[in-house]
C-alpha positions in Angstrom: -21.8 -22.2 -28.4 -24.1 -24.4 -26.6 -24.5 -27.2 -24.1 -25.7 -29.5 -21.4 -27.5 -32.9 -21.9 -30.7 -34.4 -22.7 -32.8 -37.4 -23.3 -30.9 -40.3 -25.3 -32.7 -40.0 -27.8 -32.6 -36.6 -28.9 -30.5 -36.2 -32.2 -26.7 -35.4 -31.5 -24.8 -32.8 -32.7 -22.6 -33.7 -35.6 -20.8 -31.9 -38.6 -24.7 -32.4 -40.1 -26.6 -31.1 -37.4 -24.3 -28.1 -36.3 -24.8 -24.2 -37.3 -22.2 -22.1 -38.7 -19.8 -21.2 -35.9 -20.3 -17.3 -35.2 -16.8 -16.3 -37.2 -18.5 -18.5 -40.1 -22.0 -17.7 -39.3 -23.2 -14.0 -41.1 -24.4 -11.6 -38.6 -28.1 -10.8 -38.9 -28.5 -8.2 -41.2 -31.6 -6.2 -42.6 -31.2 -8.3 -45.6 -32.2 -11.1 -43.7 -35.6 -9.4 -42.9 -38.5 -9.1 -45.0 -41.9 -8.1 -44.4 -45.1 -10.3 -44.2 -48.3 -9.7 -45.2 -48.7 -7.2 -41.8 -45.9 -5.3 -42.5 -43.6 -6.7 -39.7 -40.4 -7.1 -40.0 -39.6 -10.7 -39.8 -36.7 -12.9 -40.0 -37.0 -14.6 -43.6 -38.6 -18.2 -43.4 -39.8 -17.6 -39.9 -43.2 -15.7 -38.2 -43.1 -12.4 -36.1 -43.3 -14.9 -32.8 -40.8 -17.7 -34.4 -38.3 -13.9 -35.2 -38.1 -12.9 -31.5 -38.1 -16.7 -30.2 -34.7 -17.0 -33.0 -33.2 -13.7 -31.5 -34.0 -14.2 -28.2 -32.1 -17.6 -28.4 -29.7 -16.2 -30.5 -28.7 -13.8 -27.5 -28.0 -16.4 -25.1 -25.5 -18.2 -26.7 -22.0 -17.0 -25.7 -19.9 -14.4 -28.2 -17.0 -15.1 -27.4 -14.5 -15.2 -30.6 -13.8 -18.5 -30.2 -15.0 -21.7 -32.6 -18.2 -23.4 -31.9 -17.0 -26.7 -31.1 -18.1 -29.7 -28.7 -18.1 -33.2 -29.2 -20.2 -35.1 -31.5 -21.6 -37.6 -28.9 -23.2 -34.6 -26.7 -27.2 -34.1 -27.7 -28.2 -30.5 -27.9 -30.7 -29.2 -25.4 -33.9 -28.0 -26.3 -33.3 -24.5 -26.7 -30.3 -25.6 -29.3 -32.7 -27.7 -31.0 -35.0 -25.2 -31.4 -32.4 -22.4 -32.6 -31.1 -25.2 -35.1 -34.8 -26.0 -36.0 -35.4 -21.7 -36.6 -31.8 -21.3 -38.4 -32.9 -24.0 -41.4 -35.7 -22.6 -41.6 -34.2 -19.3 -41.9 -31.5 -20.6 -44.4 -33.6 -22.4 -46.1 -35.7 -19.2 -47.2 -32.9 -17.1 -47.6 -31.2 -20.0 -50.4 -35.0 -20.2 -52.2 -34.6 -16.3 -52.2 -31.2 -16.5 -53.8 -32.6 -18.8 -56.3 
């Protein structure tokens, strides 16, 4: 899903750290969306910039049908970080939704 190395100490992906793979991930739906207080549709949890910064990233990572796997002991990059950083987020307000 994603790759290539970083600074040492930059947290490592792990069964903690790691999204959904895409087959266990679900898709981004309307109901993921809401409105804030400007009437944009955003990604729940995030702002209008942090929504097209998560879809953007979102993009680049490969489709490819195939688990998200890679070993433990490989950091993530920055641009994982950040989609991992804008997915909790996003999860995070989606559970306190469900709530």
């Amino acid at each position: 899903m994603m790759g290539a190395a970083m600074k040492a100490n930059t947290p490592r992906a792990s069964q903690s750290a790691v999204a959904p793979s895409r087959e266990e991930a679900v898709p981004l739906t309307a109901c993921m969306y809401t409105l804030d207080k400007k009437r944009r549709r955003v990604l729940a949890g995030l702002t209008p910039e942090e929504t097209t910064e998560f879809e953007l990233l979102d993009a680049e990572f490969p489709l490819d049908d195939k688990p998200a796997w890679r070993p433990s002991d490989l950091p993530l990059s920055p641009k994982e970080q950040r989609w991992l950083e804008l997915f909790r987020r996003m999860e995070a307000a989606r559970k306190q939704t469900a709530a």
